[in-house]
N, C-alpha and C positions, 0 to 999 in steps of 0.2 A: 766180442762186443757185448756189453751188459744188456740186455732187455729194460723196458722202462714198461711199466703196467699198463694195463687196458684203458685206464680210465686215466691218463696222463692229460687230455687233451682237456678234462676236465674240474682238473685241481686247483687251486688258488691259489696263490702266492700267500707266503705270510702277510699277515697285517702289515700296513707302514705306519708311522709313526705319524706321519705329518701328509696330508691330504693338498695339492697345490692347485688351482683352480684359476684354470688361463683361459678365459671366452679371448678369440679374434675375429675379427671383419677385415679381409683385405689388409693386412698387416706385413705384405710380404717381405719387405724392404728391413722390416723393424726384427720382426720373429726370430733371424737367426741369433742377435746379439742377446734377445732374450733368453731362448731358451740353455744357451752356452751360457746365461748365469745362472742357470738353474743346474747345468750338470756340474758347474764348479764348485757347488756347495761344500762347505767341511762338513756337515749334516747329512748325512749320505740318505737316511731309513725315509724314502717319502717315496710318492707316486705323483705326476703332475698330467693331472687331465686336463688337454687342452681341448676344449670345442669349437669345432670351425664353423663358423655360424654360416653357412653359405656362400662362401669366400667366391669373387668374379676373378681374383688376380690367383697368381702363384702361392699363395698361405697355408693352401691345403698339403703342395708338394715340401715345400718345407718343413711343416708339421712332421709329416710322413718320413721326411730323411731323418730328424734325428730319433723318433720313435724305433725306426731299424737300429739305430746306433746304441740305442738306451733304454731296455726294456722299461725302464722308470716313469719312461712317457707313453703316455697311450692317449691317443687321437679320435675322437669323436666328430662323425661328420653329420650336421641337421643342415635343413631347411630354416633360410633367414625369417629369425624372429626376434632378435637384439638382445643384449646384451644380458636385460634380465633371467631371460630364457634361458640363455647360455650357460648360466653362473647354475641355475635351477636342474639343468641339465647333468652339470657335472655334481653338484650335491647328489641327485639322486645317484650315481657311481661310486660317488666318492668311502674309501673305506680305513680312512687315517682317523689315528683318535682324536687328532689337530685338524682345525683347517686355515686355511691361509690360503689368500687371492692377489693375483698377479698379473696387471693388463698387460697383451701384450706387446705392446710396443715400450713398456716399462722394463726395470733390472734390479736383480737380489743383489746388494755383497755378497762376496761368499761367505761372511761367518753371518750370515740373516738368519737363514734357520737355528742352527747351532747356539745363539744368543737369545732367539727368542722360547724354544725351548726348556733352557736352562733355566729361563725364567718362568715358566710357569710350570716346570715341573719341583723346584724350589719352593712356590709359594702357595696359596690356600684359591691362584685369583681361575678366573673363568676364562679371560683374556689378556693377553698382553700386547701392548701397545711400544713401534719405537718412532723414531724420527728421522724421515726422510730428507733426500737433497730435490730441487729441480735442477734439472739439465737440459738446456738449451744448445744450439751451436757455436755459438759464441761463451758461454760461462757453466758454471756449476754450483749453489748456491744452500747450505744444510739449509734446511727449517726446522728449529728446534722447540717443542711446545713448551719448554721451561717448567715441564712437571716431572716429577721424578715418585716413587710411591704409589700407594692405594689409590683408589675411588671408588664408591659407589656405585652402583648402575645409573642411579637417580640423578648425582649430581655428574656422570660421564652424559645423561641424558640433555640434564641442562646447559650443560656448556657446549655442547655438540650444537645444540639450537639457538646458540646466540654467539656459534660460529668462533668459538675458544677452543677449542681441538677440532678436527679434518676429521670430519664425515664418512669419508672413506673406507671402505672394507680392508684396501688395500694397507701394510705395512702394521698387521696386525695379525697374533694368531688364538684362533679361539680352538676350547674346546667343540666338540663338534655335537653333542647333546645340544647345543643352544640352537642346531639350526632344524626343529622338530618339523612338525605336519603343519603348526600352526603359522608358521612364513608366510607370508603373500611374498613374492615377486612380481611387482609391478613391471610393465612393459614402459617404462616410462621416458623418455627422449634426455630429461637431464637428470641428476642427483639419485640416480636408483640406489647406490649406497647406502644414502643417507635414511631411505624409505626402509630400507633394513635394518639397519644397525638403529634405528629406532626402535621399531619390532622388539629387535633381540634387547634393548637396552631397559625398556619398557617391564624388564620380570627382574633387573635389578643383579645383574652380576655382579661380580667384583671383578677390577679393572687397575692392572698394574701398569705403569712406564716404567722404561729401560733408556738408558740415557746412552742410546746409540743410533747412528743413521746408516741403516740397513737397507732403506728402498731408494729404487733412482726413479724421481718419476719424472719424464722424460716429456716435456712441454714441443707439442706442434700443429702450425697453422690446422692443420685439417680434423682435430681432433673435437668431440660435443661439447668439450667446455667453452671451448671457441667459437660455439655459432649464436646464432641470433637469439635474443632473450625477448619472447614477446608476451605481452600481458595475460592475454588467453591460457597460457602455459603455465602463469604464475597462480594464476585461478584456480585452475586446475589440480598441480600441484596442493598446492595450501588446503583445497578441499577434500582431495586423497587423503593425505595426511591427518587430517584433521578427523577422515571419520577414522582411522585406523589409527589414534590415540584414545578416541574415545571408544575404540574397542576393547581398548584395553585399561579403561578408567577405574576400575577396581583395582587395579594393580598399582596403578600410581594414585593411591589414596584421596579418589574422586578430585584429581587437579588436572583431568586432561583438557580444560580449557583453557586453562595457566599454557601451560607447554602446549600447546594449536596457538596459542596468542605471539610467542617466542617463534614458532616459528613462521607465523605468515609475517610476520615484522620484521626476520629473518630474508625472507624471498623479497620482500617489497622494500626490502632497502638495498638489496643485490640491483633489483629492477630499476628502482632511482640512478645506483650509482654509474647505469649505461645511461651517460648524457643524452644520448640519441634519440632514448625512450620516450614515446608521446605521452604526455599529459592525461593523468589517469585519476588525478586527486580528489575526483567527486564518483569516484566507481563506489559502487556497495563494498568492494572489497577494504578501499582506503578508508571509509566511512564507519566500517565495524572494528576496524583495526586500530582508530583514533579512540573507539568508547573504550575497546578491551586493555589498550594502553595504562589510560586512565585510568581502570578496573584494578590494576597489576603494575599502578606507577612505583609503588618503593621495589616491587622485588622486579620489576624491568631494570630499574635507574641501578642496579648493581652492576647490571653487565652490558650497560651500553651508556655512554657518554653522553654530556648533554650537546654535544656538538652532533652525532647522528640522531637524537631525538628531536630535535630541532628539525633536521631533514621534514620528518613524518608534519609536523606543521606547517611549515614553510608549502609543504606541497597542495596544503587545502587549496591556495589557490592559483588558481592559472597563473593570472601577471608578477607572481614569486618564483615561475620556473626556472628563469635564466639565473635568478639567487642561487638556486639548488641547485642548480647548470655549476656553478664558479665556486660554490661550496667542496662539490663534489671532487670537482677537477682538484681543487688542491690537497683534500683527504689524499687522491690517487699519485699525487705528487711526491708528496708525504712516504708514503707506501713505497713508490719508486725507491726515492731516495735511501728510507731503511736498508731495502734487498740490497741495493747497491753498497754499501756499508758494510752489510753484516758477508758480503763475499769475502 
C-alpha cells in the first residue's frame, strides 16, 4: 500500500473551472432532480457549493447523499438568513474562474455548462448569457430573449431595467473577478438578483448571448415570485436601489437618476399590473415617478409603449382604477395567449 503524505488532509484540489452556486430552503422534494442535472453535465471541471440555508425538511440529507456520491459537491450548512446570504456564502467558497448560479428546485441541460464556456472562453466578453425554458406540470415553454451578439454593460443595464432581458443571476456565467469586496447582497424578500447584477452591470462588462436554452426554470405555487406584492416593499425596493446606483454614479457617467427613474417605473408597473393592488396613485412615490418620467420622456418612450405609459396616468386618479383594473387584465391576456403560441 502506497503512503499518502502528512499533510494529505490539507491539500486542495485543483482549481475548477466553473464555480456552481445552489442556495436551498426546504427544497427537499425538488433537490434530487436538480443536482442529478448538475452531475450529468458534459462539462465535467466544476465544483457546486450548495448552502443549505437552515432547511426544517429533508434538504440537508439529500444534499449530503449526493455530496458522498460526487466529491464535486460540497455542502454548506448555516443558520437561516435567505437567499442573499446564501449566494454570498458560497461566493466567499467559491474557487472556479467561472461562476454560475442555480436555484435549487431549478435544472442544467446537460451541455449548459459546456456551451456556456465555449462561449466565453472564445470571446473577449465578461459574461455570457443563454435562454431558458419554464416548466410547469402540465407544459414546457423556451423563452427566448431574440438577441444573439455583444452588449455593453450599459445598455445590458438598461434593458435589464425596463425588463427587456431577465434579471436573473441564473442561466448565466460570469467571470468571477466581477464578483469583488464591493457587492452588497441585499437580504431582500423579492428580486435580489436583479440588485446584483446591477451592481455588477454598473462598471460595464461586456455581455454576450448564445442562442441556446440551457436552464429549466421550473414554475411553483410556493415559490417568492408568487407571493404577495405589496406597496411598502415596492418602496423599499426602488429606494435600495436607487441609492446603490447612485453609488455608483461616476461610473454610469452622472445618469444614475435616469436608470433609478427606469427602474422604480419598472417596480410600479409590476405593482399596477397585480389588479388586487390598492390604489396608490397619490403616494410620493407615484408622484416623483410621473415628474422623473416627464424628465426622461424621449429616452423612457423607447422602451416602453404608450399603452403601459398610459397605465402611470390613468392611475393619478382613484375613480380611473377599474380603467387600469380592465387595461391591465387584457395586457395579461395578451401575454397568456403569446406563452401559449410560442409552446
Amino acid at each position: 500500500m502506497n503512503d499518502l503524505p502528512m499533510d494529505t488532509p490539507h491539500m486542495q484540489p485543483p482549481q475548477p473551472a466553473v464555480s456552481i452556486i445552489i442556495p436551498v430552503y426546504n427544497l427537499e422534494q425538488y433537490l434530487d432532480a436538480t443536482l442529478e442535472s448538475v452531475e450529468r453535465q458534459t462539462f465535467a471541471d466544476f465544483e457546486a457549493i450548495v448552502v443549505d440555508d437552515g432547511s426544517k425538511d429533508g434538504t440537508r440529507a439529500v444534499a449530503c447523499r449526493h455530496a458522498e456520491r460526487d466529491p464535486r459537491i460540497i455542502v454548506v450548512h448555516k443558520e437561516n438568513g435567505g437567499v442573499a446570504r446564501a449566494r454570498e456564502t458560497a461566493l466567499g467558497r467559491a474557487r472556479g474562474r467561472y461562476i454560475t448560479f442555480l436555484d435549487g428546485d431549478d435544472l442544467f441541460e446537460p451541455e449548459m455548462l459546456q456551451r456556456l464556456v465555449e462561449a466565453i472562453e472564445r470571446s473577449a466578453c465578461d459574461i455570457v448569457c443563454c435562454d431558458y425554458k419554464r416548466i410547469s406540470s402540465s407544459y414546457e415553454a423556451p423563452v427566448r430573449s431574440g438577441r444573439t451578439g455583444e452588449m455593453s454593460g450599459m445598455e445590458f443595464l438598461e434593458a435589464l431595467l425596463c425588463n427587456e432581458v431577465w434579471g436573473g443571476l441564473w442561466g448565466k456565467l460570469y467571470r468571477r473577478a466581477l464578483f469583488g469586496e464591493g457587492i452588497r447582497h441585499y437580504p431582500l424578500r423579492l428580486w435580489q438578483d436583479a440588485a446584483v447584477n446591477i451592481q455588477i452591470f454598473c462598471h460595464n462588462p461586456r455581455v454576450c448571448f448564445i442562442d441556446y436554452v440551457g436552464y429549466g426554470y421550473v414554475q411553483r405555487a410556493g415559490s417568492s415570485n408568487h407571493s404577495r406584492l405589496d406597496f411598502d416593499y415596492c418602496r423599499l425596493y426602488c429606494e435600495t436601489l436607487a441609492a446603490e446606483l447612485r453609488r455608483h454614479d461616476a461610473e454610469l457617467a452622472g445618469r444614475a437618476d435616469y436608470f433609478a427613474t427606469l427602474n422604480t417605473l419598472r417596480v410600479y408597473l409590476t405593482y399596477l399590473c397585480k389588479s388586487r393592488s390598492p390604489w396608490v396613485g397619490d403616494s410620493a412615490l407615484a408622484c416623483d415617478l410621473r415628474r422623473d418620467v416627464a424628465r426622461f420622456r424621449q429616452e423612457v418612450r423607447r422602451h416602453y409603449s404608450a399603452v403601459r405609459l398610459a397605465l402611470l396616468t390613468l392611475d393619478r386618479r382613484r375613480a380611473l382604477r377599474p380603467l387600469v383594473v380592465l387595461i391591465v387584465t387584457l395586457l395579461r391576456w395578451r401575454k397568456s395567449l403569446e406563452r401559449r403560441l410560442s409552446r
